[in-house]
ZAMARGU-4260 file (C-alpha; in steps of 0.2 Angstrom, whole numbers, plus 5000, padded with zeros to 4 digits):
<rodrens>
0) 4858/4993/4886 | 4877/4992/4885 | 4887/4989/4900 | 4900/5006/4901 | 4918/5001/4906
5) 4924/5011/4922 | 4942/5011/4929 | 4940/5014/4947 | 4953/5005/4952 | 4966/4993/4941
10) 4978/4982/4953 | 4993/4975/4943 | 5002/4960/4949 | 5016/4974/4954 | 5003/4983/4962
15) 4996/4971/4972 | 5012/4965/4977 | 5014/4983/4984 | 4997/4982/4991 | 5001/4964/5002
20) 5017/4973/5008 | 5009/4990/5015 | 4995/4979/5024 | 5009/4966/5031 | 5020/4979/5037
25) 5005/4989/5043 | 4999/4974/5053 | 5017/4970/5060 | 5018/4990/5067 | 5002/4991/5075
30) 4998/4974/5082 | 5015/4969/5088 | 5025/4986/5089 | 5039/4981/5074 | 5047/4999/5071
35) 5058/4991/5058 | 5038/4986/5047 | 5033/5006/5052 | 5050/5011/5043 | 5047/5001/5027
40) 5029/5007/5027 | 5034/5024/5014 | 5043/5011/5000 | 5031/4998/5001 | 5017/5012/4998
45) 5026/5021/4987 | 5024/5021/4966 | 5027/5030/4951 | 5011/5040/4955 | 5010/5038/4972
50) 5015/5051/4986 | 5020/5044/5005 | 5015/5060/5016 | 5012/5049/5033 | 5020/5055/5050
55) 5021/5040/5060 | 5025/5037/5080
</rodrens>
């Protein structure tokens, strides 16, 4: 039995830069109220092949 090879998911070291920002920011906003870590919330999630369509509070 061979083992296939799936791409579910591939997080480049650009992409998982991106990925630390959104969660950071994310954290900042919700648990301490930081509207200027909501505000940068749509670039940091934002990529050639990624879409920001959040309406935030």
């Amino acid at each position: 039995m061979t083992m296939q090879r799936r791409k579910f998911l591939r997080l480049t070291a650009v992409g998982a830069a991106g990925a630390g920002l959104t969660l950071l920011d994310w954290a900042r906003w919700t648990m301490y109220g930081d509207t200027a870590a909501r505000d940068r919330l749509a670039a940091d999630a934002s990529g050639t092949k990624t879409k920001w369509e959040a309406q935030l509070g």
